[in-house]
C-alpha positions in Angstrom: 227.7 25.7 -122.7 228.5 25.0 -126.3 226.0 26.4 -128.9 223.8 24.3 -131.2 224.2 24.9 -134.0 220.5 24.5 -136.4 219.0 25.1 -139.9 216.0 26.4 -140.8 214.1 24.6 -143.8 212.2 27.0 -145.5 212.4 30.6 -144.7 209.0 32.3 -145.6 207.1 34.4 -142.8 207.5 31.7 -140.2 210.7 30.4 -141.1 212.3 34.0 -141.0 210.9 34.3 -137.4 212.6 30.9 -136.1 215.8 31.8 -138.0 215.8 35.5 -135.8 215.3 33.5 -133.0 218.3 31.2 -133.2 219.8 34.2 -134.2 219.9 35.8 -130.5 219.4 32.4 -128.1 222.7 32.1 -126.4 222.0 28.8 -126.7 221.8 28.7 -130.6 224.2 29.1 -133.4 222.4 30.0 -137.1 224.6 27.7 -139.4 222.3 27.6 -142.5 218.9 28.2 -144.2 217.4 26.6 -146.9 214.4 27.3 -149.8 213.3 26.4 -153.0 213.8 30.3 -153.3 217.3 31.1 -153.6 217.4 34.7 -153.2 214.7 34.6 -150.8 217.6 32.5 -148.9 220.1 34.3 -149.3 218.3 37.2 -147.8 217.4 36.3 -144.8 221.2 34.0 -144.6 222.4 37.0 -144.9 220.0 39.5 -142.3 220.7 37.2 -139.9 224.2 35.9 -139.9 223.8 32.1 -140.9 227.4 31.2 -142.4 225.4 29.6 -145.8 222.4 29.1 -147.2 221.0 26.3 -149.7 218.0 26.0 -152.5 218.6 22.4 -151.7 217.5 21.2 -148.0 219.6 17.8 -148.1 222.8 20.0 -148.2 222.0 21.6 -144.9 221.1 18.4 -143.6 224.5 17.1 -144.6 226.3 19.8 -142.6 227.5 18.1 -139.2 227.5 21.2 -137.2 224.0 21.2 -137.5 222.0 19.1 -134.6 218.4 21.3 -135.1 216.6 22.1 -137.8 213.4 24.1 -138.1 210.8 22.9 -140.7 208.7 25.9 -141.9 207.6 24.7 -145.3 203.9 25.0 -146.5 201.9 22.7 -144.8 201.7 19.9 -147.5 205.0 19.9 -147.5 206.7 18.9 -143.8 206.8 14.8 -144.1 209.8 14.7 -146.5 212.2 17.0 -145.0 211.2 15.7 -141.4 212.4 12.3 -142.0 215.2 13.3 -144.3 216.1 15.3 -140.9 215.4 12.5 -138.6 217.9 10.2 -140.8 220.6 12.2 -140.6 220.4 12.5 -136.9 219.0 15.9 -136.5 216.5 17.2 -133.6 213.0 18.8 -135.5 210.6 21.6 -134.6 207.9 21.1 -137.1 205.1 24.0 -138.1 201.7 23.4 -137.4 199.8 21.6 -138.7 202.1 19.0 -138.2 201.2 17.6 -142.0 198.0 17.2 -144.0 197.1 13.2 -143.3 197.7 11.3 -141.0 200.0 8.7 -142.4 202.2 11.3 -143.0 202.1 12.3 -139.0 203.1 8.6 -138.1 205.5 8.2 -140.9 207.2 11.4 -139.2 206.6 10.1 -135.7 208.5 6.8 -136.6 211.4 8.3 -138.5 212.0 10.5 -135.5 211.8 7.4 -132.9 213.9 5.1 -134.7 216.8 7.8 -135.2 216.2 9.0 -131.5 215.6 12.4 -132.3 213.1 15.1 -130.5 210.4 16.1 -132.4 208.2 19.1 -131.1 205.0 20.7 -133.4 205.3 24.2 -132.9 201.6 25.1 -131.4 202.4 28.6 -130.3 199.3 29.7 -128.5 200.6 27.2 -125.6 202.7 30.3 -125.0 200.3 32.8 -125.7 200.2 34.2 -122.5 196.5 34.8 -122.7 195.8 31.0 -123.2 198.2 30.1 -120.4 196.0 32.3 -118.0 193.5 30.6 -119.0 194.8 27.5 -118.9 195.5 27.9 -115.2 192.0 28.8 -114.9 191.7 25.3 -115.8 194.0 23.9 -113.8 193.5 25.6 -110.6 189.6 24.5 -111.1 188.4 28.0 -110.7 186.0 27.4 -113.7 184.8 23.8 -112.4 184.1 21.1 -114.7 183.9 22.7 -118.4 180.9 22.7 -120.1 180.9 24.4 -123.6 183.9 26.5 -125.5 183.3 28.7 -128.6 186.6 29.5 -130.6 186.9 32.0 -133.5 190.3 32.6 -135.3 189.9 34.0 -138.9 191.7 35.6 -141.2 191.7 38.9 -143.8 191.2 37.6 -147.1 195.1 39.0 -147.7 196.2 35.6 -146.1 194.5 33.3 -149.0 194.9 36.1 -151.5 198.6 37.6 -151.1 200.3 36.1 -148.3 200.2 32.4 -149.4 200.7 31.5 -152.8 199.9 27.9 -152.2 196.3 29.1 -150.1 194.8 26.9 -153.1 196.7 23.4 -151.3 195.8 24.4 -147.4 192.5 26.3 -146.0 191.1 27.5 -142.9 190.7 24.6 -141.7 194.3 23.4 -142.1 196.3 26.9 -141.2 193.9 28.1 -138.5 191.9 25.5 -137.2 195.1 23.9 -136.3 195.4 26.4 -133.8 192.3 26.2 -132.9 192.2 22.4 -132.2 195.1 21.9 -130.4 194.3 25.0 -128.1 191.0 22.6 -127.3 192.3 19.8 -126.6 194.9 21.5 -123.9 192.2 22.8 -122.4 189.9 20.3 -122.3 192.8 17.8 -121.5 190.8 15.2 -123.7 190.1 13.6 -127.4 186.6 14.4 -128.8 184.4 11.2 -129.0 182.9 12.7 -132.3 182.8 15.7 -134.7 180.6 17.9 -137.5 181.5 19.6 -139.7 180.7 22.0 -142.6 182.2 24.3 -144.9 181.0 26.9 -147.4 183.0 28.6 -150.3 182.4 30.9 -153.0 184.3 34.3 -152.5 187.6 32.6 -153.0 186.9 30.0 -155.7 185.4 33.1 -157.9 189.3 34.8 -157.6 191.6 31.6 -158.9 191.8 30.5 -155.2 190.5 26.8 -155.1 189.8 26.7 -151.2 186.6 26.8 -149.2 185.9 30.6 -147.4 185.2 28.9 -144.1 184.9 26.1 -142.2 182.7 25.4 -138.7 182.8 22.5 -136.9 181.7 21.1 -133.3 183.9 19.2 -130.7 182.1 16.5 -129.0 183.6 15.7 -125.6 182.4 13.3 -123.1 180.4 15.8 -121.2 180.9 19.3 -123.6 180.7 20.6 -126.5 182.8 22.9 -128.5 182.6 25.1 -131.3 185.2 26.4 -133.7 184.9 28.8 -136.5 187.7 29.6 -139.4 187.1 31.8 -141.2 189.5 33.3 -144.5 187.5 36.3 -146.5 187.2 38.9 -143.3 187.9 42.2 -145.3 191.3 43.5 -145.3 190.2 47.0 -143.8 190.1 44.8 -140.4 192.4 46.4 -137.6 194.5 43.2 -137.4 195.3 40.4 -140.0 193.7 37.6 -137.5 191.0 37.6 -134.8 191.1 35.5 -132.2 188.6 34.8 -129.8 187.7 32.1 -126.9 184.9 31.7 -124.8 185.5 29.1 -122.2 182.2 27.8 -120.2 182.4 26.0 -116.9 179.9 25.4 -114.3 181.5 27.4 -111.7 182.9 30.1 -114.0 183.9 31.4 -117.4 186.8 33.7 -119.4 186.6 35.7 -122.2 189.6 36.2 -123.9 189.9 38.4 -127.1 193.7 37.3 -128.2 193.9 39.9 -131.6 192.3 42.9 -130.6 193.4 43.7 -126.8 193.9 47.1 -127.7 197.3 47.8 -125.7 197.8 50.3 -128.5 195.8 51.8 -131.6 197.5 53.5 -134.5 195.0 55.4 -136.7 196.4 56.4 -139.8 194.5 56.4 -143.5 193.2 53.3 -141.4 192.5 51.8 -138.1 194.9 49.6 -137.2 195.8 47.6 -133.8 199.7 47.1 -134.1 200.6 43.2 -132.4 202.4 43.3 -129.1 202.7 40.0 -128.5 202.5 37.5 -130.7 206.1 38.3 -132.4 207.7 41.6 -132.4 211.1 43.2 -132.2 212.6 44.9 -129.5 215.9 46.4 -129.8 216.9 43.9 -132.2 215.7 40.6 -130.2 212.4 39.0 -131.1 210.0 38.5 -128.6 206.3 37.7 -128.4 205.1 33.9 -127.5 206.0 32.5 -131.4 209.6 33.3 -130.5 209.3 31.6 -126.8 208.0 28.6 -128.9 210.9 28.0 -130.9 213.4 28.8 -127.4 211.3 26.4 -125.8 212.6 23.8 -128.7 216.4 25.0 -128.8 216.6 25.0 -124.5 214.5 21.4 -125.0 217.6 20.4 -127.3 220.5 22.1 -125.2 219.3 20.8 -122.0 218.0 17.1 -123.3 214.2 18.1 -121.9 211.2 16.3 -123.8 209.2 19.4 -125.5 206.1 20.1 -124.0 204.7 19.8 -127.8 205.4 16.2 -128.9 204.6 14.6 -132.6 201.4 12.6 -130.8 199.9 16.4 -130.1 199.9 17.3 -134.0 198.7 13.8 -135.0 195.9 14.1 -132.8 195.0 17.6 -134.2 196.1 16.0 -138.1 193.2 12.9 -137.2 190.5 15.4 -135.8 190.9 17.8 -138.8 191.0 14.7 -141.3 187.7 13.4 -139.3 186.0 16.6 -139.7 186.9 16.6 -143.7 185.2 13.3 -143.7 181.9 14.9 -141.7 181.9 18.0 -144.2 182.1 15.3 -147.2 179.6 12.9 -145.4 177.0 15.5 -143.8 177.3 13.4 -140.8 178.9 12.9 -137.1 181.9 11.3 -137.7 183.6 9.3 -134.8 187.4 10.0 -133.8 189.1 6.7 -133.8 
């Protein structure tokens, strides 16, 4: 089978991790990258074999070879180069969140239907294998109808502070609850009816760093309820950069899951810290962990003409219920999920 060849729009933290995976899929060839950051491009062009790299995205989407790109700029930023990418004909992974409004979500949705293009949002925690345990859980009705969910994922305050310079144009909400709220609705296997929301902010604002600390928020369902929590000022002494925690209620059973701190091994240095295992690591040179079988996923999806398991209507869901629970922390009230 003939390799596909793809791009990679942006090449920060994420962006590096698809362009290593393209990198080693046999089905994948690593033509170009592009960012605003040129040396930052050339870099990782370079590292991992791409034959050019761009600070201008429309020149990679000019390149015929190319039939998949990865979009990995900040989150504001993903509605331009999607449709730029649909337009010229090229299949899209997107990075959660799939944009920042919702008109921005259909506009992307469109551009990708009329050019008859895939688009997948790349929710990785669909291959967490943690959540897909659970998930089967689910399925296989072992916890019977669910009832309640309570869902933590925060952050060290090194994410707002040092490893996003644009923290002040996202938050928690945005970068984590993302996760968060897409993880829900898979479970759950239904839209909320309604949500709440709040917010509270203080520690960042008093640094330069215009974005709330944390946000809660509650997911009304038909017949449960659930709770999610994101928060961005844990202290960076924390043993991992992110916790991650669900607790799924039904009323025949439960799971506990503890996704950041399972402990498989502990390295204790001038600190304590747990190294990951399985989100995205190297082995050998190949990346695995479930980020990487996110982005396979998308290049076997595009080799194989599969529909993603992802699609655009997943992140505009998790776009509207963010955007509606924006409106609840503005409001103080219970805002209705159209």
């Amino acid at each position: 089978m003939k390799k596909i060849g793809v791009g990679v729009i942006g090449v920060g933290i994420q962006g590096e991790r698809h362009a290593a995976v393209y990198a080693n899929n046999p089905l994948s060839k690593l033509i170009a990258v592009a960012d605003i950051d040129g040396a930052k491009a050339e870099r990782i062009a370079r590292k991992y074999g791409a034959e050019v790299y761009f600070t201008d995205y429309h020149k990679l989407l000019d390149m015929d070879e190319i039939v998949a790109v990865s979009i990995a700029t900040p989150d504001f930023l993903h509605r331009d180069p999607c449709i730029a990418a649909a337009e010229a004909g090229k299949h899209v992974l997107v990075e959660k969140p799939m944009a920042t409004s919702v008109s921005d979500c259909q506009a992307m949705i469109d551009a990708c239907r009329k050019a008859g293009v895939k688009l997948m949002v790349a929710f990785h925690n669909r291959w967490n294998p943690v959540f897909v345990q659970t998930k089967l859980s689910v399925t296989n009705g072992d916890l019977g109808k669910l009832v309640y969910a309570y869902a933590r994922l925060n952050d060290t305050i090194y994410v707002p502070t040092k490893m996003l310079s644009w923290a002040s144009r996202s938050s928690s909400l945005w970068f984590l609850g993302s996760h968060v709220i897409d993880l829900l609705l898979w479970l759950f296997e239904e839209k909320p009816i309604k949500v709440y929301g709040f917010q509270r902010g203080g520690k960042l604002k008093s640094m330069g760093i215009d974005t709330p600390d944390l946000y809660g928020y509650v997911l009304y369902f038909k017949d449960a309820i659930a709770f999610g929590e994101n928060v961005w000022i844990l202290p960076d002494g924390s043993p991992t950069i992110a916790e991650f925690k669900l607790e799924l209620i039904g009323d025949k059973g439960c799971v506990y899951t503890d996704h950041s701190r399972g402990r498989s091994i502990e390295k204790i240095t001038d600190r304590y810290i747990i190294p990951d295992t399985y989100v995205y690591y190297d082995l050998y040179g190949k990346p695995l962990g479930f980020t990487a079988e996110c982005v396979n996923h998308f290049i076997e999806c595009v080799a194989m003409d599969r529909e993603p398991i992802v699609k655009g209507e997943d992140g505009l869901i998790v776009t509207k219920i963010i955007s509606s629970i924006l409106e609840s922390v503005d409001r103080l009230a219970e805002i209705y999920v159209s």
